[in-house]
Each structure stands twice: as C-alpha cells, then as structure tokens.
N, CA, C and O atoms as a printed pandas DataFrame, in Angstrom:
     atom_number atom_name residue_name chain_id  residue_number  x_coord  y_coord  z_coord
0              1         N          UNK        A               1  -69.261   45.099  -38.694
1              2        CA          UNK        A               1  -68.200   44.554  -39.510
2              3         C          UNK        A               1  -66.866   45.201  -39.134
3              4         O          UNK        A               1  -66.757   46.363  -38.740
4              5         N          UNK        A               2  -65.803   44.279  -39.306
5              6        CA          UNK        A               2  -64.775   45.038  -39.240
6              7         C          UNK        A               2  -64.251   45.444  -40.172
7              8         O          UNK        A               2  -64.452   44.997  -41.301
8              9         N          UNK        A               3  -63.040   46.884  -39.746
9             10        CA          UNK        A               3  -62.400   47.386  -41.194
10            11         C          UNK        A               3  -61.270   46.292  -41.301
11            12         O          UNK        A               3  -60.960   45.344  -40.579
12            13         N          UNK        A               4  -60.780   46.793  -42.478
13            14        CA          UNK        A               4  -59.742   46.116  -43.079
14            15         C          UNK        A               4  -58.143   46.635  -41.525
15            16         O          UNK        A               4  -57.584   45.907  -40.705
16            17         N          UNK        A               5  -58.060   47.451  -41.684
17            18        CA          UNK        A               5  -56.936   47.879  -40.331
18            19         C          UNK        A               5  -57.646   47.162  -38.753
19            20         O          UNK        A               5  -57.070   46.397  -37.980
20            21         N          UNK        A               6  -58.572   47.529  -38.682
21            22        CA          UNK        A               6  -58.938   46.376  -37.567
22            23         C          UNK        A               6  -58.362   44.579  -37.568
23            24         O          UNK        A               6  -57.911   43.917  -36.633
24            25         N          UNK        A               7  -58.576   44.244  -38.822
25            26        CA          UNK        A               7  -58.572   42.791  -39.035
26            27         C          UNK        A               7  -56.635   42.852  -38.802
27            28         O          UNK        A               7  -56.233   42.263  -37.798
28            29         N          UNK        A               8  -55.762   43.405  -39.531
29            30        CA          UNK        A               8  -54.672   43.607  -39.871
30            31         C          UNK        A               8  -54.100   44.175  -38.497
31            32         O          UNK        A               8  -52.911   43.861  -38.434
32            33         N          UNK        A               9  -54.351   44.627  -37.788
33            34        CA          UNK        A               9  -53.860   44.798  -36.687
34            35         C          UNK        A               9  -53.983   44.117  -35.616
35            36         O          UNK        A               9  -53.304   44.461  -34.649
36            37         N          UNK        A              10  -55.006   42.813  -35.487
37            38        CA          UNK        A              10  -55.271   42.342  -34.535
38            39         C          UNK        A              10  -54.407   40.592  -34.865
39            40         O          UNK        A              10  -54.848   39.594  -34.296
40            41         N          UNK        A              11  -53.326   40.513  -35.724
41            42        CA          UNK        A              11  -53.034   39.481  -36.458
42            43         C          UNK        A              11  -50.975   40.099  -35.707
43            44         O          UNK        A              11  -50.561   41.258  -35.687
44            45         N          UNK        A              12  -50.353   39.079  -35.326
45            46        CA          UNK        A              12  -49.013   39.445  -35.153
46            47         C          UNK        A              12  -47.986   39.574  -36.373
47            48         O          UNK        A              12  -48.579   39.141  -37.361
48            49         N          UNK        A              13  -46.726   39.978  -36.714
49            50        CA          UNK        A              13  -46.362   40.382  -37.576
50            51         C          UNK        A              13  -45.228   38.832  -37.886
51            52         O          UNK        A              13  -44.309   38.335  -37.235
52            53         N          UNK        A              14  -45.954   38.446  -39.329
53            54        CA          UNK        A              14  -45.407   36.922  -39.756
54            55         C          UNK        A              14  -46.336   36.209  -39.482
55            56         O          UNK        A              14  -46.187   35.022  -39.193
56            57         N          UNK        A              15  -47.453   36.799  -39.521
57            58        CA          UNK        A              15  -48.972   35.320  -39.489
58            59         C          UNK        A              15  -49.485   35.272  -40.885
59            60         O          UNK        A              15  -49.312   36.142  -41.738
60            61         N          UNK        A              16  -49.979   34.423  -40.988
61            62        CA          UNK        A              16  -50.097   34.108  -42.154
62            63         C          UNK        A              16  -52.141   34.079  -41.608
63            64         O          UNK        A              16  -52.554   33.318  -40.733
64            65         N          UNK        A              17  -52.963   34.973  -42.303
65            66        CA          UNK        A              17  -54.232   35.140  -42.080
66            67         C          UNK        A              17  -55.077   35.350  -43.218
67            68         O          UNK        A              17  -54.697   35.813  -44.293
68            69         N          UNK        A              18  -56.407   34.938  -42.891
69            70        CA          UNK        A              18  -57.593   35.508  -44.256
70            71         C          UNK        A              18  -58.335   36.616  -44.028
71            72         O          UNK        A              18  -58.593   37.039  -42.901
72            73         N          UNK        A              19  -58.730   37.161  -45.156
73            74        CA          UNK        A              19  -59.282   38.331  -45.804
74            75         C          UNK        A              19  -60.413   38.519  -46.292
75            76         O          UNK        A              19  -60.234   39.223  -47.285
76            77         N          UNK        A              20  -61.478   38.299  -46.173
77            78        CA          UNK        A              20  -62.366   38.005  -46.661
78            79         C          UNK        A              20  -63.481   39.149  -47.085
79            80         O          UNK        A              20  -63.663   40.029  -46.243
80            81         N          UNK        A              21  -64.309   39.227  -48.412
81            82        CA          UNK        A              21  -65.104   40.148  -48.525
82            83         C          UNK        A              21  -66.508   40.607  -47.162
83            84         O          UNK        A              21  -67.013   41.569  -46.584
84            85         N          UNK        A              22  -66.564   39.242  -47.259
85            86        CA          UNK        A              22  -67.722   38.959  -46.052
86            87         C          UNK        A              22  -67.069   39.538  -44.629
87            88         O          UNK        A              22  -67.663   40.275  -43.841
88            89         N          UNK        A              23  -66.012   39.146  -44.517
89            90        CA          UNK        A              23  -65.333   40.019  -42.988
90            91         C          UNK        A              23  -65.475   41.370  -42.864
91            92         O          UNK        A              23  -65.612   41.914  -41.768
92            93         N          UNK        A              24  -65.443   42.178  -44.308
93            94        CA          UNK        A              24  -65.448   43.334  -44.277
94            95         C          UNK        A              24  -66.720   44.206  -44.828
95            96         O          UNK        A              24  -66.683   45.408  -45.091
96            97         N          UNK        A              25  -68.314   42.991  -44.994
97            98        CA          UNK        A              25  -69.413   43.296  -45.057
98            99         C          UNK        A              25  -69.437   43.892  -46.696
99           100         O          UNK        A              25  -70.243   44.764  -47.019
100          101         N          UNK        A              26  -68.554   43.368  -47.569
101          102        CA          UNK        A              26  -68.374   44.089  -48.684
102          103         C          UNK        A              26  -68.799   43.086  -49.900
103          104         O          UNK        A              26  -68.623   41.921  -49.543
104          105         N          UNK        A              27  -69.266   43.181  -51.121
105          106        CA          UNK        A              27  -69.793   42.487  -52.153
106          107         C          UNK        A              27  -68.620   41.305  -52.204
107          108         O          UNK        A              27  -67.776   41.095  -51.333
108          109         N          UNK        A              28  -68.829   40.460  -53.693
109          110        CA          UNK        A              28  -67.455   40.227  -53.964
110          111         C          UNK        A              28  -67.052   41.151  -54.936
111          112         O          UNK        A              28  -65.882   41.271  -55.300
112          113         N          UNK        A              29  -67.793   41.667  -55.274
113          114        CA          UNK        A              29  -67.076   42.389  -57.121
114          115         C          UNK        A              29  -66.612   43.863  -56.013
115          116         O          UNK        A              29  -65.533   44.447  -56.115
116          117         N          UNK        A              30  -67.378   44.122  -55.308
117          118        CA          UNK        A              30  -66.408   45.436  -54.372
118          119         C          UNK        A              30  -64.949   45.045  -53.831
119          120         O          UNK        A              30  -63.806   45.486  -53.952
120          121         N          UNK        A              31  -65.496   44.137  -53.265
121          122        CA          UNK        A              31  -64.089   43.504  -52.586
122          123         C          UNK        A              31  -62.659   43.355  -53.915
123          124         O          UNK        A              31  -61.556   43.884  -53.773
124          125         N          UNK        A              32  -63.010   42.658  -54.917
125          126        CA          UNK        A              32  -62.416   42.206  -56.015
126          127         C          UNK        A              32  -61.818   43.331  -56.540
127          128         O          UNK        A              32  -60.658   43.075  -56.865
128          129         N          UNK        A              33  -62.244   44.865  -56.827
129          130        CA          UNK        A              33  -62.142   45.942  -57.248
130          131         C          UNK        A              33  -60.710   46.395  -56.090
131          132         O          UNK        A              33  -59.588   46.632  -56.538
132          133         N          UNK        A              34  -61.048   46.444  -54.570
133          134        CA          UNK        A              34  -60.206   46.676  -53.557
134          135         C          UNK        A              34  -58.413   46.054  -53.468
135          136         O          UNK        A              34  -57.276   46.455  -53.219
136          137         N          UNK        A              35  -59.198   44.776  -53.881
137          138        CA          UNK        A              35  -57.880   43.635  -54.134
138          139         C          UNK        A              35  -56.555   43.585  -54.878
139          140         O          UNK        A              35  -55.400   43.244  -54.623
140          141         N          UNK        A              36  -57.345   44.159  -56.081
141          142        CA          UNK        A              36  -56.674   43.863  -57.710
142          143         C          UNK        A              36  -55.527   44.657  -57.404
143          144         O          UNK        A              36  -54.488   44.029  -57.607
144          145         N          UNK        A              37  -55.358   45.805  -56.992
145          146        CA          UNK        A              37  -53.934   46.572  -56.759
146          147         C          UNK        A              37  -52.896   46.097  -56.103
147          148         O          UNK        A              37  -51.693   46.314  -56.249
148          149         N          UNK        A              38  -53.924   44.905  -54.789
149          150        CA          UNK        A              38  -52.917   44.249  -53.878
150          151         C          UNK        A              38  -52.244   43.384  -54.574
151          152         O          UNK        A              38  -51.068   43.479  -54.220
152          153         N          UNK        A              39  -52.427   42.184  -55.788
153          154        CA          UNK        A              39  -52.373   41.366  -56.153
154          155         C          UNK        A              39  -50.529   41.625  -56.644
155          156         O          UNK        A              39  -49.901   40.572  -56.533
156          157         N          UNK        A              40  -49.879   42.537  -57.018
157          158        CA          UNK        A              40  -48.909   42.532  -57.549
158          159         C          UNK        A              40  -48.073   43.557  -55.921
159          160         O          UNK        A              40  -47.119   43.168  -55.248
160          161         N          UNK        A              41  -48.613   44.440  -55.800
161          162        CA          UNK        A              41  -47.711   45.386  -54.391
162          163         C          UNK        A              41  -47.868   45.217  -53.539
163          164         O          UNK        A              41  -47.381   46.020  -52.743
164          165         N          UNK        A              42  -48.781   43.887  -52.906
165          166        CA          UNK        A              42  -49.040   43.559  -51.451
166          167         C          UNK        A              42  -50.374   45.069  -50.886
167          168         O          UNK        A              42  -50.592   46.127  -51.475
168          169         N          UNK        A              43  -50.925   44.601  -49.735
169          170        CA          UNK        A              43  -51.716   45.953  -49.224
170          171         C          UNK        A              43  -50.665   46.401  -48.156
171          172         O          UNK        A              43  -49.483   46.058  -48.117
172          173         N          UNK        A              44  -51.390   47.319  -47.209
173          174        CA          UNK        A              44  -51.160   47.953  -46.413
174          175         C          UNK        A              44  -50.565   47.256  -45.135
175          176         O          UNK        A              44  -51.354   47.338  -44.194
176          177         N          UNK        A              45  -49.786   46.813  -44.931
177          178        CA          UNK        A              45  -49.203   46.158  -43.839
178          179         C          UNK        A              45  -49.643   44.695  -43.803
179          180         O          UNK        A              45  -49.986   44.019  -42.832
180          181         N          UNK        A              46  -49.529   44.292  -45.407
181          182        CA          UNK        A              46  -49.393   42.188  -45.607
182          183         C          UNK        A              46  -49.055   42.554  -46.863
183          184         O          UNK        A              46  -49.101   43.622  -47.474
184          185         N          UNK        A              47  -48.555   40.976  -47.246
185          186        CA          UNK        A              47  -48.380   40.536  -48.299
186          187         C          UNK        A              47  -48.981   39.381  -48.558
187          188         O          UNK        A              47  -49.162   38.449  -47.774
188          189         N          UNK        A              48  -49.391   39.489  -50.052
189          190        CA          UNK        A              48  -49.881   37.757  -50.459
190          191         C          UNK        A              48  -50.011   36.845  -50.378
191          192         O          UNK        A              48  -51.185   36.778  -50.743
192          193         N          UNK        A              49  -49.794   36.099  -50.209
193          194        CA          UNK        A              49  -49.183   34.493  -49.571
194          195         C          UNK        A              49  -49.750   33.486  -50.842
195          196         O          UNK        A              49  -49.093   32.573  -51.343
196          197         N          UNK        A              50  -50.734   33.770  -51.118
197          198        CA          UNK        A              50  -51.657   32.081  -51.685
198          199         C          UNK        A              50  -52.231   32.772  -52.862
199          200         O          UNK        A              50  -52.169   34.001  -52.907
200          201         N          UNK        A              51  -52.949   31.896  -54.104
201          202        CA          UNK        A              51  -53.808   32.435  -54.878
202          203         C          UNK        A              51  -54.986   32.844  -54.454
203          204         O          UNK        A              51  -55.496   32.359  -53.444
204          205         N          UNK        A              52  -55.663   33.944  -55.292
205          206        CA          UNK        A              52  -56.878   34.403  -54.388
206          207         C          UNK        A              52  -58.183   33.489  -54.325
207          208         O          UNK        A              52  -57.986   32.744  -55.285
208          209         N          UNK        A              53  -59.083   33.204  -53.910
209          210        CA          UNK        A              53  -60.400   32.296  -53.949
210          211         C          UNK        A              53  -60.817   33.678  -54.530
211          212         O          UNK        A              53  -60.767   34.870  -54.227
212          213         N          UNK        A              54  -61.375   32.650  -55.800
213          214        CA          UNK        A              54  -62.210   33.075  -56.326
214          215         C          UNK        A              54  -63.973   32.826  -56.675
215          216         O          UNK        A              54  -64.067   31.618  -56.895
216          217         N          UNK        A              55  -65.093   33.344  -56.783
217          218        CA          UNK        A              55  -66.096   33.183  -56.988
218          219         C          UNK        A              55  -67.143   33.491  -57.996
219          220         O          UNK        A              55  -67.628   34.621  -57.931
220          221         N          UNK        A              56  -67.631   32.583  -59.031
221          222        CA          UNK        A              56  -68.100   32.818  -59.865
222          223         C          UNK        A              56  -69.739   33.299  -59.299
223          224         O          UNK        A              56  -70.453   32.739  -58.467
224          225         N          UNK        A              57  -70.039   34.803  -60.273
225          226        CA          UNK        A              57  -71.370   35.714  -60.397
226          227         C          UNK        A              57  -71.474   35.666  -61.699
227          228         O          UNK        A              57  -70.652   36.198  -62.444
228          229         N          UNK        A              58  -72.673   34.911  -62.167
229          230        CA          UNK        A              58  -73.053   35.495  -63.864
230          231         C          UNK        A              58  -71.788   35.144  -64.294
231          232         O          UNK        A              58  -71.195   36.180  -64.597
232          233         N          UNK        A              59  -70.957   33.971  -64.495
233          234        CA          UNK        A              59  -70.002   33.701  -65.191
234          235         C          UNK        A              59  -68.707   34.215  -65.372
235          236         O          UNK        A              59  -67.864   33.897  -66.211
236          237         N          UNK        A              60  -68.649   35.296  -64.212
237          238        CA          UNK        A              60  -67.532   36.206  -64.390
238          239         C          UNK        A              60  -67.055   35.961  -62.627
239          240         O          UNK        A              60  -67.770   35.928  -61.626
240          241         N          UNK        A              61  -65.341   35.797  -62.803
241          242        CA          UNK        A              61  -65.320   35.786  -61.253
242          243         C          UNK        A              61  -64.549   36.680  -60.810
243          244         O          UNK        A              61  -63.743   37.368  -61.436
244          245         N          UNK        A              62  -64.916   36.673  -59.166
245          246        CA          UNK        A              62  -64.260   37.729  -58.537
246          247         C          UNK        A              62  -63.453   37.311  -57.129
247          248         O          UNK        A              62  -63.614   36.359  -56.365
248          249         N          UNK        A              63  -62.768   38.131  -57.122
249          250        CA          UNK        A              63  -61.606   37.473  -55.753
250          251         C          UNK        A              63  -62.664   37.520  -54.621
251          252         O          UNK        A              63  -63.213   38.619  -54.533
252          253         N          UNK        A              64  -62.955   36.863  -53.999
253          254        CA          UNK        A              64  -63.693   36.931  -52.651
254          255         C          UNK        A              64  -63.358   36.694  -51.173
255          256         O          UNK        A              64  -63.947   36.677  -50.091
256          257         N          UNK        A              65  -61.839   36.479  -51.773
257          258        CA          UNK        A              65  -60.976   36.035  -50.224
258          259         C          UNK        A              65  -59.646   35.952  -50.434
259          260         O          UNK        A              65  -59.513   35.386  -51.519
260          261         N          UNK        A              66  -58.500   36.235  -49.937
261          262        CA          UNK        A              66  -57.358   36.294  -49.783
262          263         C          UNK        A              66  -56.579   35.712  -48.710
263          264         O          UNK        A              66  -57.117   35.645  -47.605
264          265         N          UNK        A              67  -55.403   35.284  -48.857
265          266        CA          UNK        A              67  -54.622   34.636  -47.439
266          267         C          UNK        A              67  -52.865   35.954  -48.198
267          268         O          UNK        A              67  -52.220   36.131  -49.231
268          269         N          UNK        A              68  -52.944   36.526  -46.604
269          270        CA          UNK        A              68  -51.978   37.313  -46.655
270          271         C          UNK        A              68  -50.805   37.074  -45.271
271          272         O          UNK        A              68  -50.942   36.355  -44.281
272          273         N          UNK        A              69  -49.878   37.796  -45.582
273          274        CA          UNK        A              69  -49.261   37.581  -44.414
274          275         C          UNK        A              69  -48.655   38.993  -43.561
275          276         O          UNK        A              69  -47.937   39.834  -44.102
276          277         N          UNK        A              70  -48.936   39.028  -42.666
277          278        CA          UNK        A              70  -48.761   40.883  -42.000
278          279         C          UNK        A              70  -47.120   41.235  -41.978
279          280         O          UNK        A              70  -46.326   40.777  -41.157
280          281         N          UNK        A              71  -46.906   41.852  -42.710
281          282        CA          UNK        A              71  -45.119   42.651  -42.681
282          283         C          UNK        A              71  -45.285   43.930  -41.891
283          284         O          UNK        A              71  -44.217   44.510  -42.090
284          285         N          UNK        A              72  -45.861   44.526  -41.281
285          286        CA          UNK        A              72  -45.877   45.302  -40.347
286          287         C          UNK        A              72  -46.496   46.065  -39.319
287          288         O          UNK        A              72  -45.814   46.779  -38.584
C-alpha cells in the first residue's frame, strides 16, 4: 500500500486527485478518524476540493474517500 506522502507527492502541484481509505490499506472508520481534521485546515500539502464520499457501516457513516487538490 501506499502512504499518504507517497500518493501526494507523486500528483503535480494544482491537480486535483483522490484519496482513498483503500489506497492507503486503511478501514473506513480509520481513515474517517485521519480525515476529520482535514475537513476544515486542508492536510499536508492539499486542500479539499469536493464533499467527502461517504459510506454507510451499521448505519453510521464514514468518509471513505476524498478529492483534494496538492498546494505544495
């Protein structure tokens, strides 16, 4: 699997790309946990772009994918 800086670095700066729990071999409710901080401050070299896909477990959902865009 790749890491999250692998995926983010291999993307040019102003692409607009996805994120996915599965890319990074991670649950969704792990992934979802990872996310939630991004959702308002952007992560580590992207920003947001789109609403998150979400996926319902047991009635409760969790972000399972993201479209961001790389700022640096």
């Amino acid at each position: 699997m790749a890491t999250l800086e692998e995926v983010v670095k291999r993307q040019r700066e102003g692409a607009d790309f996805v994120i996915s729990a599965a890319m990074l071999g991670m649950t969704s409710e792990a992934f979802d946990a990872l996310v939630q901080p991004w959702l308002q401050a952007g992560g580590p070299g992207f920003a947001m772009t789109r609403v998150p896909h979400r996926k319902c477990i047991d009635g409760v959902f969790f972000i399972d994918r993201i479209t961001v865009r790389r700022t640096a």
